[in-house]
VMD Tcl script that draws the C-alpha trace (Angstrom):
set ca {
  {0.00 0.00 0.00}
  {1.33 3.65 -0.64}
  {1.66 6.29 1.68}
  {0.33 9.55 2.01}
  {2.54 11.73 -0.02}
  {4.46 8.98 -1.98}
  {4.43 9.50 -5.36}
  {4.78 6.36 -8.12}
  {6.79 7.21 -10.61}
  {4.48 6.73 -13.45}
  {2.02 9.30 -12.00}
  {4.19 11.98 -11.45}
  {5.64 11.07 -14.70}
  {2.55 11.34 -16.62}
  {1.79 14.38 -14.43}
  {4.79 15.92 -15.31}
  {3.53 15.23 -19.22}
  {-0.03 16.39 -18.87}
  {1.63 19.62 -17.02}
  {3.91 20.61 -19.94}
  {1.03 20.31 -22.55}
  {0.92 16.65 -23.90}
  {-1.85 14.88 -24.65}
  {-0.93 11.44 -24.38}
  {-4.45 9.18 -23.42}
  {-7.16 10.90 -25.81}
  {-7.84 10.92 -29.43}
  {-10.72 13.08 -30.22}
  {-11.91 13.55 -34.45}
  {-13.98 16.70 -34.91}
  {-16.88 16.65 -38.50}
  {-18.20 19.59 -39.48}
  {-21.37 19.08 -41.71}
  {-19.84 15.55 -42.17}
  {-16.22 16.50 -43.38}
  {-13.56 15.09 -40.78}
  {-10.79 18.08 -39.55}
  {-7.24 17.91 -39.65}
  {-6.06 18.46 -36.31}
  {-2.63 16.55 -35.85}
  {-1.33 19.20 -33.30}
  {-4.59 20.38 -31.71}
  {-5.60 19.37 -28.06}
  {-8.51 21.14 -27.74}
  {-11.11 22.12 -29.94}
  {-13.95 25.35 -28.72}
  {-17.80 25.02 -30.43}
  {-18.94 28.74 -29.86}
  {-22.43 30.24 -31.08}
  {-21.33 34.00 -30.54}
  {-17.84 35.39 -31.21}
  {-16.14 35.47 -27.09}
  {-15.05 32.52 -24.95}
  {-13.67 32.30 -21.17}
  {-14.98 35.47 -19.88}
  {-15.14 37.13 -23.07}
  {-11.98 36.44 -24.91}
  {-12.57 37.33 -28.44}
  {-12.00 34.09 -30.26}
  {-13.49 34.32 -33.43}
  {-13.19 37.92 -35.58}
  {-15.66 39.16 -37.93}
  {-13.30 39.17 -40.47}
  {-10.11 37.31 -41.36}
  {-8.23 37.57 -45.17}
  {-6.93 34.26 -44.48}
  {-10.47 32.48 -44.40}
  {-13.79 32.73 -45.83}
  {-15.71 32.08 -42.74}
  {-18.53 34.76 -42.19}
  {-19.18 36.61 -38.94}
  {-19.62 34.60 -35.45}
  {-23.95 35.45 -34.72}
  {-25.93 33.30 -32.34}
  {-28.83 33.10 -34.08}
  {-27.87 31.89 -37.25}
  {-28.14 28.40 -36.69}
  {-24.21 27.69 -37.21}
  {-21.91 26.91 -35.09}
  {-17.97 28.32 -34.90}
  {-15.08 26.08 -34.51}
  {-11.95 27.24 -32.98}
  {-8.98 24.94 -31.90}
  {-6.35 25.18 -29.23}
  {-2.82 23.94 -29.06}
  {-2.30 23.84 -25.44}
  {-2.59 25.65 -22.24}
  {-0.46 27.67 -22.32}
  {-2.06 28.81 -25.98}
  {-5.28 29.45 -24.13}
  {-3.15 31.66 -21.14}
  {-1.53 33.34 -24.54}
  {-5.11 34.18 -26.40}
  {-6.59 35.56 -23.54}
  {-3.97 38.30 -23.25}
  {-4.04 38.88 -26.90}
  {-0.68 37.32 -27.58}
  {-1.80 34.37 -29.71}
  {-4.81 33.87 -31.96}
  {-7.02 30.14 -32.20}
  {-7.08 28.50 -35.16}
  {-10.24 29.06 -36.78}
  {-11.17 25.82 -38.04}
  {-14.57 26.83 -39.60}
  {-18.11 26.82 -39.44}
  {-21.35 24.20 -39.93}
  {-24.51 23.60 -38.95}
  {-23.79 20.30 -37.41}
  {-20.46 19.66 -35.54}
  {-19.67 15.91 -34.36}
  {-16.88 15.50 -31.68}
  {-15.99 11.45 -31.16}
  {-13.34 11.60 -28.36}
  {-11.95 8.25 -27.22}
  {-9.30 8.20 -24.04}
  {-7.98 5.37 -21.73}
  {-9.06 7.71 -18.66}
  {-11.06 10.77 -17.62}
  {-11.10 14.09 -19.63}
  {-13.01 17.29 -19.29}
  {-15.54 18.53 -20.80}
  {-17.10 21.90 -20.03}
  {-20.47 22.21 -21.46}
  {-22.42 25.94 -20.85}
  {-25.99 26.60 -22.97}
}
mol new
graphics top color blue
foreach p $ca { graphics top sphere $p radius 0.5 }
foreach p [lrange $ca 0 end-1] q [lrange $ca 1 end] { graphics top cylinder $p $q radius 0.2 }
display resetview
């Protein structure tokens, strides 16, 4: 049996991972309208209905010449998809450092997530 405050060395290992921004035990595919996403370096993927995220961090501009993704609105029935690289990308958006990678726009968005242990999942209607 272990003892209070003993560590194995495979949990603080895989601490030590999770900690510096690696994803190792989940696999998640994102569809929009059907069409699977490329996202080989992505952890994290937001679904947003208006254009702000974690108390309102604008995430998704009206207007980007890089895309042709329309404006963010919340009621026309579409849903905007933003990924995140890591933490410390999130810590880097939010003080307007970094941008998310838009990753686009549809009217149905399918997230299949599989993991050998427990993720979260935030969820706020």
């Amino acid at each position: 049996m272990q003892e209070l405050g003993e560590e194995d060395s495979s949990e603080s290992e895989i601490l030590l991972l999770l900690l510096l921004g690696l994803c190792l035990f989940v696999h998640f595919e994102v569809f929009l309208d059907g069409v699977e996403l490329k996202l080989s370096e992505l952890e994290g993927v937001v679904l947003l209905n208006i254009n702000s995220w974690s108390a309102g961090c604008v995430v998704w501009k009206d207007s980007d010449p890089e895309d042709d993704f329309g404006p963010a609105s919340r009621d026309d029935q579409v849903l905007e998809v933003v990924g995140l690289y890591s933490s410390l990308h999130v810590g880097r958006i939010q003080v307007s450092i970094a941008e998310p990678v838009r990753l686009g726009q549809a009217k149905e968005v399918k997230v299949h997530i599989e993991t050998t242990t427990i993720i979260s999942l935030y969820i706020d209607l």
